[in-house]
N, C-alpha and C positions, 0 to 999 in steps of 0.2 A: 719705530719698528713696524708698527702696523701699517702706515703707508710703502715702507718695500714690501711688502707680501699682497697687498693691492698693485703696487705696481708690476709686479714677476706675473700675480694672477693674470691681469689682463696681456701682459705681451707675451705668456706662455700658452694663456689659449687660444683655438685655432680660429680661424679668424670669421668661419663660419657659424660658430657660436656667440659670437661680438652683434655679427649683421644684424641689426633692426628686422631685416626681411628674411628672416629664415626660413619663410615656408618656399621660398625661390631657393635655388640652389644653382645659383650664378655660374659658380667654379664647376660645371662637371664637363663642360666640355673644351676646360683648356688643357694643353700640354706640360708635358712636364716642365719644359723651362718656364710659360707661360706661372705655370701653378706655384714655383720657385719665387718669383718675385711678387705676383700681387695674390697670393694667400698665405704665403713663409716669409712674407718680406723680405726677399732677397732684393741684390741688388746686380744689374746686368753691365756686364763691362762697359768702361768708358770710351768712347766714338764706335760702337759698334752695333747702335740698334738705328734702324731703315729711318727713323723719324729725325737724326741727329742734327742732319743739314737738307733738313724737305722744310721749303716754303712756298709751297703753293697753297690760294686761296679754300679755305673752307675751316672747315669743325673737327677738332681730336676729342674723340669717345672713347668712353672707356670701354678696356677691348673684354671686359668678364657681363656688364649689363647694357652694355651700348646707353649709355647715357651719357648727354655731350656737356664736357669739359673743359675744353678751352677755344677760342677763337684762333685760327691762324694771326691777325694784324697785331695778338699778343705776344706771339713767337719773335724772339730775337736771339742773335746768336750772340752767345757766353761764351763760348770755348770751352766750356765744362765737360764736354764731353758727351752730354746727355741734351734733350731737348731743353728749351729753359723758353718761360713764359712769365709776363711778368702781371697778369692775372689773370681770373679764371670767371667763366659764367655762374651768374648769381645762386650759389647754394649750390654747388655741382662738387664745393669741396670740403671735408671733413679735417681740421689741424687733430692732431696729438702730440704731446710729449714724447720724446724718444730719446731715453739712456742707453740703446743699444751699445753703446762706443764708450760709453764710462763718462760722456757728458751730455747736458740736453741740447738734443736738434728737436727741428719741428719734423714732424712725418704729414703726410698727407696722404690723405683717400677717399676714396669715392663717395659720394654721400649716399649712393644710393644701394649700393652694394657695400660697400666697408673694404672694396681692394685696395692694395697699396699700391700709391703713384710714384711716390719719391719724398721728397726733402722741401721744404722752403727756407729761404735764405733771405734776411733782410739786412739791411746799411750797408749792400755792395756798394752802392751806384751806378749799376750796370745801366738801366734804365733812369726816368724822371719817376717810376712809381717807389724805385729803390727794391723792388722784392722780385726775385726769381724763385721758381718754380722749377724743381730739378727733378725733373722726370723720367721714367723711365719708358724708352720704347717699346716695351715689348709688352706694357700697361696700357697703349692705347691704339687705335682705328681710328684712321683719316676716313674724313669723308669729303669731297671736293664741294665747292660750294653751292648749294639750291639756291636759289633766289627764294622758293615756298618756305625755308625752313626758319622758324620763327622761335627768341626765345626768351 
């Protein structure tokens, strides 16, 4: 019994009191749907967010602290609906446990702010890494490639 009430505590409180960094306050200048999915953990319809079928060269940040997330050459298309990667830059991502749905998935977020990305998914074989990253668009910022940006 006392792990449900740890677990309800932590996925009922908000998610700015979770962050490591709370003297930042990441979340204040996103929008409301923005705010819906990576502070409420919502989730954004499926083929409908700008990043679902973009592969051009560069880096996906996270759109609440700009801190970059994935590499484009990890993007590949799932048909999932949602961007899907099939790994992430070193320490850019945070797993959790997630019963949202009455079973456990894995959730993922930002390390650096604590937003929510999406889902990961392993034993597809979509990929040879086998693990996708089921993301949400409306969770991150393209940036096209620097040559200077180093990581």
């Amino acid at each position: 019994m006392r792990v449900l009430y740890v677990i309800l505590f932590v996925y009922l409180m908000p998610i700015n009191v979770l962050c490591q960094s709370d003297k930042i306050d990441y979340f204040k200048n996103l929008n409301s749907k923005e705010r819906n999915v990576i502070v409420d953990k919502g989730t954004e319809h499926p083929y409908t967010g700008k990043y679902n079928s973009h592969f051009e060269e560069g880096t996906y940040h996270c759109k609440a602290c700009d801190s970059p997330l994935y590499r484009s050459v990890n993007k590949f298309e799932s048909n999932c609906g949602w961007p899907a990667f099939d790994d992430q830059i070193k320490g850019a991502i945070t797993r959790y446990s997630d019963y949202k749905l009455g079973y456990k998935r894995t959730e993922i977020c930002c390390a650096k702010c604590g937003g929510h990305l999406g889902h990961v998914f392993e034993g597809e074989k979509l990929t040879k890494k086998n693990v996708r990253h089921c993301v949400n668009s409306i969770s991150l910022i393209f940036k096209k490639k620097d040559n200077n940006l180093k990581f």
